[in-house]
C-alpha positions as CSV (number, residue, x, y, z in Angstrom):
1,X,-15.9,-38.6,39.6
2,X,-13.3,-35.5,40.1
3,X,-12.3,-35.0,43.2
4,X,-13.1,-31.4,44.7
5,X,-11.3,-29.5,47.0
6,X,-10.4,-25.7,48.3
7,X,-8.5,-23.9,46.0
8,X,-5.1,-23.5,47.8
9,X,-4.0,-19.5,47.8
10,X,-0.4,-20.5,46.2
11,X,-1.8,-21.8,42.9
12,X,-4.8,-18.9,42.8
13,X,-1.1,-16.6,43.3
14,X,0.7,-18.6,40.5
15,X,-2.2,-17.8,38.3
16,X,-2.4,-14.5,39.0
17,X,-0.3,-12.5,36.4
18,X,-0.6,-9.1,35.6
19,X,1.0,-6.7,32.9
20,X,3.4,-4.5,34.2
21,X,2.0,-1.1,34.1
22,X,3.5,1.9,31.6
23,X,3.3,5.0,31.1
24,X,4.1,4.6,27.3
25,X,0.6,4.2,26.4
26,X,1.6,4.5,22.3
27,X,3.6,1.3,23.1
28,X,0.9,-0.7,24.9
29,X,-1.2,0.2,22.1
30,X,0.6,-1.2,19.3
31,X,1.7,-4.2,21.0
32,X,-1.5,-5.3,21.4
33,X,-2.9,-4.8,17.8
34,X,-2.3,-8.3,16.7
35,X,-3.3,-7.4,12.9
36,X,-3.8,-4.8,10.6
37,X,-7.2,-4.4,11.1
38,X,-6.3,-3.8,14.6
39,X,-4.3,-0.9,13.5
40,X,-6.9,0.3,11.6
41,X,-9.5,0.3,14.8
42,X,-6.8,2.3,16.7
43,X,-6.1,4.8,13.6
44,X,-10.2,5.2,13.5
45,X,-10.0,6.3,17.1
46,X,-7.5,8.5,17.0
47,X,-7.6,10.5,14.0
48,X,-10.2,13.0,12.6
49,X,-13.4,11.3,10.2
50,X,-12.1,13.4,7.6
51,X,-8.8,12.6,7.4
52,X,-9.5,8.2,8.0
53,X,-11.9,8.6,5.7
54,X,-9.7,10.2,2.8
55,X,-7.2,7.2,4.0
56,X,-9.7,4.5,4.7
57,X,-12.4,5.3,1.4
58,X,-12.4,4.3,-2.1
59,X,-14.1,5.7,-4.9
60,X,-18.3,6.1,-5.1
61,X,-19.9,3.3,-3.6
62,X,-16.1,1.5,-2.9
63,X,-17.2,-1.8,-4.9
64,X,-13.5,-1.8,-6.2
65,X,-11.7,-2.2,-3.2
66,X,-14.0,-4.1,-0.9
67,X,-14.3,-7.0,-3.8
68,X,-10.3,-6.7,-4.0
69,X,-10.2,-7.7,-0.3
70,X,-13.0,-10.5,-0.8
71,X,-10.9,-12.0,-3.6
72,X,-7.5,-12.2,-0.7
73,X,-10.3,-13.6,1.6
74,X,-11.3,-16.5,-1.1
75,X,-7.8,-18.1,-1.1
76,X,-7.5,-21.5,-0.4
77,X,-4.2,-22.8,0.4
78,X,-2.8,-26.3,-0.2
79,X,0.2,-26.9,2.6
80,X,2.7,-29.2,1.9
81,X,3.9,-32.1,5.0
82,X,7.1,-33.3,6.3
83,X,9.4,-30.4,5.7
84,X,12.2,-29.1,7.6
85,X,10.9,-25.1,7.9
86,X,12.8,-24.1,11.2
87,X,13.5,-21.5,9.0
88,X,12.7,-19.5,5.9
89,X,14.0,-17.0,3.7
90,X,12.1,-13.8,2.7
91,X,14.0,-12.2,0.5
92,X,12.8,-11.4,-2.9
93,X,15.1,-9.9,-6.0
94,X,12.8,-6.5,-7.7
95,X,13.9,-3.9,-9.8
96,X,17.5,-4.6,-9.9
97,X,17.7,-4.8,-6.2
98,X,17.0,-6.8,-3.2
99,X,13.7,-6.3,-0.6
100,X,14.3,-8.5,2.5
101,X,10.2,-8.7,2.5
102,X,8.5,-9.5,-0.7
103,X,6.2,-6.3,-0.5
104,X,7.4,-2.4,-0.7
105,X,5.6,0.6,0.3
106,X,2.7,2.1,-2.2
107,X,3.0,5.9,-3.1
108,X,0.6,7.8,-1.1
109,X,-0.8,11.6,-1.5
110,X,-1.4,13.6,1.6
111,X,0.6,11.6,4.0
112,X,1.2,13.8,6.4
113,X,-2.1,14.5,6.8
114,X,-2.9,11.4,8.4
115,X,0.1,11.9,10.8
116,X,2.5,14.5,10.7
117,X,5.6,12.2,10.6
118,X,4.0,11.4,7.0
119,X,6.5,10.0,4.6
120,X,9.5,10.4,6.9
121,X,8.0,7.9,9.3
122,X,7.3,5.5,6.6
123,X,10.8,5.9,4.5
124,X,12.4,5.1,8.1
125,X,10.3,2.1,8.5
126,X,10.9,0.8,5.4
127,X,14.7,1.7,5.8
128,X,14.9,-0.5,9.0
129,X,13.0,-3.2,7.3
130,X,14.9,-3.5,4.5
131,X,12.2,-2.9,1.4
132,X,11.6,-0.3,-1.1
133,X,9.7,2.9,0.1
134,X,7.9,4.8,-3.0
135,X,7.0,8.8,-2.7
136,X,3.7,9.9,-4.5
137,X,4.0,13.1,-6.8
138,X,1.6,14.4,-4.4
139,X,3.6,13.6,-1.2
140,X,3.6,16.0,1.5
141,X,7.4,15.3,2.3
142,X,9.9,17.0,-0.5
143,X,12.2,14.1,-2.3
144,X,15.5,14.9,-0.8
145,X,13.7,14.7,2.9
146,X,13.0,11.1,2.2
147,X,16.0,10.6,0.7
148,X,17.4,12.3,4.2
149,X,14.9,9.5,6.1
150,X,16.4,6.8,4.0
151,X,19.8,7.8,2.6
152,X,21.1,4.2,2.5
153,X,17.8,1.9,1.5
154,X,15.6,1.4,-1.6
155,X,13.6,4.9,-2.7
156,X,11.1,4.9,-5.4
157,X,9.4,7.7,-7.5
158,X,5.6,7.6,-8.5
159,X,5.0,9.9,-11.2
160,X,1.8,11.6,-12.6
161,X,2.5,13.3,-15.4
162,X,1.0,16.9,-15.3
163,X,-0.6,19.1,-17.8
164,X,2.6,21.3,-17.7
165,X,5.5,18.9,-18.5
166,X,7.9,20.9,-17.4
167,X,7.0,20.2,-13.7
168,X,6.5,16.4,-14.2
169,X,10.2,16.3,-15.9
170,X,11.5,18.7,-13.4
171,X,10.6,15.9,-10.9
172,X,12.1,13.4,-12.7
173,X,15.3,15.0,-12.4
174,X,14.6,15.6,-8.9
175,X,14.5,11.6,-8.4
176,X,17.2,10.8,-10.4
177,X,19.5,13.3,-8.4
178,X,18.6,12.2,-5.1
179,X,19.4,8.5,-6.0
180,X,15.9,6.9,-6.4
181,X,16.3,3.5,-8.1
182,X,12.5,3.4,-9.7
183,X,10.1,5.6,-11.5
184,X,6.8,4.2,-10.9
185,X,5.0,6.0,-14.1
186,X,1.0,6.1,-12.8
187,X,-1.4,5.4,-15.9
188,X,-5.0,5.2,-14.0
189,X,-6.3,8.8,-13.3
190,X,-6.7,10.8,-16.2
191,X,-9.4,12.6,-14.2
192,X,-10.0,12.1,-10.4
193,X,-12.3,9.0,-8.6
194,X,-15.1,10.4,-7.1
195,X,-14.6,10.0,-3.4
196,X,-17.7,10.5,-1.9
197,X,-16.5,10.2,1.7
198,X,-14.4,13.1,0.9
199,X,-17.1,15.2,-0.4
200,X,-19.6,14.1,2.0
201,X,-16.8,14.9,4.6
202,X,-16.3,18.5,3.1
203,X,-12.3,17.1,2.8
204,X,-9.8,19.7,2.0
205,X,-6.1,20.1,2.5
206,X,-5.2,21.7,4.5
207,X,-8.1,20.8,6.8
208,X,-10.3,23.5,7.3
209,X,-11.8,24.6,11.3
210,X,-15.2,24.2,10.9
211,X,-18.0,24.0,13.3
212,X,-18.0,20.1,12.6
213,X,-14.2,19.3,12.2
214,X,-14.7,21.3,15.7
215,X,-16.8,19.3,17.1
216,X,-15.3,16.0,15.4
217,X,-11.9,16.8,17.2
218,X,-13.4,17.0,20.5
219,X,-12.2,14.3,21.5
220,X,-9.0,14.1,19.5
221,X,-7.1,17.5,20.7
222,X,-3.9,15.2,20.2
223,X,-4.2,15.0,16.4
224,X,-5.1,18.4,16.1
225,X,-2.5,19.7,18.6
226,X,0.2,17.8,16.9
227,X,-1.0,18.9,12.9
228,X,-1.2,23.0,14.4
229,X,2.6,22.5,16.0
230,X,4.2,21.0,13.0
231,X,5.2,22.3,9.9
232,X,2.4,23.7,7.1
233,X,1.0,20.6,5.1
234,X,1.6,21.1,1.3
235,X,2.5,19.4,-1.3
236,X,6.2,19.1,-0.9
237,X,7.4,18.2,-4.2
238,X,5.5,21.1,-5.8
239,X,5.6,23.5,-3.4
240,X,7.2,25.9,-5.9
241,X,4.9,25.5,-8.8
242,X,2.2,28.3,-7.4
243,X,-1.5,27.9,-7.1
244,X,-4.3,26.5,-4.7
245,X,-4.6,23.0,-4.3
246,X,-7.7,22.4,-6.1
247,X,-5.6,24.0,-8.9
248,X,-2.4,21.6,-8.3
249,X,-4.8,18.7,-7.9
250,X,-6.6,19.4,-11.4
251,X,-3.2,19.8,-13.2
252,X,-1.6,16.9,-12.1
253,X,-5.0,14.5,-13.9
254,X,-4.1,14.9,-17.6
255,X,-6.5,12.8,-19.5
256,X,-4.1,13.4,-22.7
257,X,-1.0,11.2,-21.7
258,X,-0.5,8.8,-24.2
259,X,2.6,6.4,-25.5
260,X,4.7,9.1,-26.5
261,X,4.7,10.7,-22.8
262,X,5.8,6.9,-21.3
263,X,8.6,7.3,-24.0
264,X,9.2,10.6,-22.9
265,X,9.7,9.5,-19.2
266,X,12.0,6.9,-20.7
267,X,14.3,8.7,-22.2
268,X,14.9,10.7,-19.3
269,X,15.2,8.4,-16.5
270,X,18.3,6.3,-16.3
271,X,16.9,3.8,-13.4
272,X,14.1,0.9,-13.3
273,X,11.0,2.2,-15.3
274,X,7.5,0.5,-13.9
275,X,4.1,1.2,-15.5
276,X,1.4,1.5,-12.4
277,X,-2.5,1.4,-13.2
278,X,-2.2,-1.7,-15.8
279,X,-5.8,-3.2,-15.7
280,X,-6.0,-5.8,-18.7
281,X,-4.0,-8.3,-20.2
282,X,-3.6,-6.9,-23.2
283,X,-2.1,-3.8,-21.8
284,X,0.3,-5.7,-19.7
285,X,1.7,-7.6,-23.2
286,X,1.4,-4.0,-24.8
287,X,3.6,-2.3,-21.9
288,X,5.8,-5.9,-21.9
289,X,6.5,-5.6,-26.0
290,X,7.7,-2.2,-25.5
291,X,10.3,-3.1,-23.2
292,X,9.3,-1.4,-19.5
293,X,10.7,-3.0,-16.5
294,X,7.6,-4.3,-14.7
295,X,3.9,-3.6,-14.7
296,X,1.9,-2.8,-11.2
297,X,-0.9,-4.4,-11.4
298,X,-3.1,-1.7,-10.0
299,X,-6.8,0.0,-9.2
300,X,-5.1,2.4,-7.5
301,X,-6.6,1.1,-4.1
302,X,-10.0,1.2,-5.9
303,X,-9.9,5.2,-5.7
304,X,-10.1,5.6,-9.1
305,X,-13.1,3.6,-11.3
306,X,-15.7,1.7,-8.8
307,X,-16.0,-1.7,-10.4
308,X,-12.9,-2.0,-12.0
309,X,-10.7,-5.3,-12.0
310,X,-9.5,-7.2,-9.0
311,X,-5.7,-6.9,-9.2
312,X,-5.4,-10.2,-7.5
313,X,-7.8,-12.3,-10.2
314,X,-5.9,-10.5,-13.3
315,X,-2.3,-12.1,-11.8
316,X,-2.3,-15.0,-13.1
317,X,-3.2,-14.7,-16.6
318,X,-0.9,-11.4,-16.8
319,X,1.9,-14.5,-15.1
320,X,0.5,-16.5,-18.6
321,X,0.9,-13.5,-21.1
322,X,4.2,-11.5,-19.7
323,X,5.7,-13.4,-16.9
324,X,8.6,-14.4,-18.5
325,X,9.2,-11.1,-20.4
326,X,8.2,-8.1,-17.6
327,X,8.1,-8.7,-13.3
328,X,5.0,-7.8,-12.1
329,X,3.7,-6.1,-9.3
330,X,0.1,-6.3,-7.7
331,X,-1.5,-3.9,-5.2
332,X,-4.8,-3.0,-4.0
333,X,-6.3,-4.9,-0.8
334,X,-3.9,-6.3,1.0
335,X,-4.5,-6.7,4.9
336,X,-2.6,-9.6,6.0
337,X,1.1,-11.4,5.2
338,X,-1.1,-14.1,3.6
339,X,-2.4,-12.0,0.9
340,X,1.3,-11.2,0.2
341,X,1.9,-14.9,0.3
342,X,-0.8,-15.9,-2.4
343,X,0.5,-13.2,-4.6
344,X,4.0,-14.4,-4.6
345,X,2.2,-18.4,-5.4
346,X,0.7,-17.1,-8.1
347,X,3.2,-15.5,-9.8
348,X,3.7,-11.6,-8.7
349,X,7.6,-10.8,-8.4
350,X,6.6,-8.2,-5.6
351,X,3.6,-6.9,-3.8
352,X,2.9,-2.9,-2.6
353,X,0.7,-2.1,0.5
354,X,-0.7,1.6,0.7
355,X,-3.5,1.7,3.7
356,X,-2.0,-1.1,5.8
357,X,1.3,1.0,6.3
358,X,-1.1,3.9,6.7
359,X,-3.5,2.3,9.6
360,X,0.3,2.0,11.5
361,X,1.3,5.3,10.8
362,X,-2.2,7.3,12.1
363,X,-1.9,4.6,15.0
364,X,1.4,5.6,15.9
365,X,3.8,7.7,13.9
366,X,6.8,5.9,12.9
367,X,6.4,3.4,15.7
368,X,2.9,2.2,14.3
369,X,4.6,1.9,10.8
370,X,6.9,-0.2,12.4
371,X,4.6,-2.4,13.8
372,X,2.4,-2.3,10.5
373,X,5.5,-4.2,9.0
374,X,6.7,-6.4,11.9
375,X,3.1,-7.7,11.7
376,X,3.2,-8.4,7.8
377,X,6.4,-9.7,8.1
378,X,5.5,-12.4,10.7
379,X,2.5,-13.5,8.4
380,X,4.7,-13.6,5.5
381,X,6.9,-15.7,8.0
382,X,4.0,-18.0,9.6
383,X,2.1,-18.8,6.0
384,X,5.1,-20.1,4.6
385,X,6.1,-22.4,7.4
386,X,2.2,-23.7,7.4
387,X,2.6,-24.1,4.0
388,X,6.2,-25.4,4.4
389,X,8.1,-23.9,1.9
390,X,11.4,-22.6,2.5
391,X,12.0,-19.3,0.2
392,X,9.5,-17.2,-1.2
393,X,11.1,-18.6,-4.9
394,X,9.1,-21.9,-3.6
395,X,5.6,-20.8,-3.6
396,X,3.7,-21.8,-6.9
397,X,0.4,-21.9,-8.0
398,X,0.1,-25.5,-7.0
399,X,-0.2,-23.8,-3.1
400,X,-3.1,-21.8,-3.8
401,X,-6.9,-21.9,-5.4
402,X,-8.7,-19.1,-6.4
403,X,-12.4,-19.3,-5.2
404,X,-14.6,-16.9,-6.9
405,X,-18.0,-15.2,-6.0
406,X,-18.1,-13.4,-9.0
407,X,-18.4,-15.2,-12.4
408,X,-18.6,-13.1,-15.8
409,X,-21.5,-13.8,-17.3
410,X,-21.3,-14.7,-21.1
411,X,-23.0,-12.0,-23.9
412,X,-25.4,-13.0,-25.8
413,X,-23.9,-14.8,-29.1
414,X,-20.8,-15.0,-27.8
415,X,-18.7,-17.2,-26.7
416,X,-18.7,-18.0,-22.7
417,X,-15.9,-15.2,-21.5
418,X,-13.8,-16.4,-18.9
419,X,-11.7,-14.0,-16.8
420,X,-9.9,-11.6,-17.2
């Protein structure tokens, strides 16, 4: 029997701790998201439907990227026992460099659209982290402002090759001037994904006062104070080139690239040269025999062709083909350090993260970025000391199993195709 008596006030006292209050409300925010999707519950709060759902949405009915995340979900890992992991080391060798986390920063269009501190927040964060930050062609910061946010770190270059060379190479130059170390060359959008959110949404950029973007930032006069007392959100990069956005937009999708643009690039760019959008084997051991730096395994965050492969099931038979000739780089639906982890087991040299750094940033401005990264980092951190491995260099494919919900199934009169 337990013994029952009056609670004394002392110990009611001693259990009775409260938060200091603060008037930094941005702060107490993002120290209690605990995850990216918290960050991503915040960002949905705070920021316009039409501008989350341009960040958050994927192409038609968003198959791609929700199977992408399934495929992180269906990891398994196998921990290893009786290891000293006090500490561990999370630096990674990419590109000719090094990246203190073993993920980067994916190109993004439109960034300052989610929050006006855009690409400058983000080449800060990444600065202060100590990993490679990558501007889109269609960034809405200019290249020598993020080299200005990050003079001293890692800057990479994502290139879409326009209809009018001239521009694409003019950019090129751009990079190379400023001191960017990569050229991430974007294969996957000949034409654009339909995004039906963005239609459905009646998206434009700049946004466009309507009777419902009105009524939708009713409740958000922040965002829309802080996007009407900023600078004018355009394309930074091609702010000289002339025309309406739809026009820009339609002229930077060229189905015609082909090998002899890639060579073109090549022959111009004197840093790292990665080929983003790779979706088959046999296009990463095409890219690999003619001699790029690394392939970015990529479905361009599932924005471009609904149904097309998961990144993350394609790794390790692109490890199998290229591994030893070309690094490789995967993207598309990562949420958690974990992710990043079973990439790294199964043989990716480097990871990139687009909408988790971009749930921080529409949380928070540069402060949310910051804490999109401090929480990926201490995932990254945790895994590996469950798993107990001490470096990133340890993790192999004897730490993680693949479990699949979706099986190919096998033509008729052939044989039984396994993936990819």
């Amino acid at each position: 029997m337990v013994t029952r008596q009056l609670p004394k006030p002392a110990e009611i006292f001693e259990l009775m701790r409260f938060k200091k209050p603060s008037l930094d409300l941005t702060g107490t925010r993002l120290a209690d998201a605990q995850s990216i999707y918290d960050l991503r519950a915040i960002a949905k709060r705070r920021t316009p439907k039409a501008a989350f759902d341009y960040t958050d949405g994927a192409a038609e009915r968003e198959f791609s990227i929700r199977r992408a995340r399934e495929a992180f979900e269906d990891v398994e890992f196998h921990p290893g026992i009786l290891t000293d992991v006090s500490t561990v080391d999370t630096r990674v060798e990419i590109l000719g460099g090094t990246s203190a986390l073993p993920f980067g920063i994916a190109p993004t269009g439109f960034t300052r659209l989610m929050q006006t501190e855009g690409e400058t927040a983000g080449a800060g964060a990444a600065a202060a982290a100590g990993i490679p930050f990558t501007l889109s062609t269609l960034g809405t910061t200019s290249i020598e402002g993020v080299k200005a946010a990050n003079p001293r770190g890692r800057n990479w270059f994502q290139l879409y090759v326009m209809k009018d060379r001239s521009i694409s190479y003019g950019l090129v130059e751009r990079a190379a001037q400023a001191g960017f170390d990569t050229l991430l060359f974007t294969v996957d959008t000949p034409v654009a994904g339909a995004r039906l959110r963005d239609k459905r949404n009646g998206f434009s950029i700049p946004p466009q006062l309507t009777p419902g973007t009105i009524l939708d930032a009713l409740p958000r006069p922040w965002w829309w104070i802080d996007f009407l007392t900023t600078p004018k959100l355009e394309f930074a990069s091609l702010s000289s080139t002339g025309g309406t956005v739809g026009e820009l937009l339609d002229s930077a999708m060229d189905p015609s690239i082909d090998d002899a643009d890639l060579a073109e690039i090549r022959a111009m760019w004197p840093g790292k040269l990665a080929v983003k959008g790779v979706q088959t084997v046999e296009d990463a051991r095409r890219l690999a025999d003619l001699g790029v730096d690394a392939i970015v395994l990529s479905n361009h965050g599932g924005r471009q062709l609904d149904r097309a492969p998961v990144p993350f099931h394609l790794l390790p038979h692109v490890k199998r083909e290229v591994g030893s000739d070309t690094e490789i780089i995967v993207d598309t639906g990562i949420m958690n350090g974990a992710d990043i982890v079973a990439s790294m087991a199964l043989g990716a040299d480097f990871t990139l993260v687009g909408r988790a750094y971009l749930y921080g940033l529409m949380a928070g401005g540069r402060r949310g970025v910051d804490r999109a990264l401090a929480i990926l980092g201490e995932e990254i951190r945790r895994t590996m000391k469950l798993l107990q491995v001490h470096d990133v260099a340890e993790l192999e494919p004897r730490h993680v199993t693949q479990l699949r919900r979706l099986e190919p199934v096998p033509l008729p009169g052939a044989e039984a195709r396994t993936r990819p």
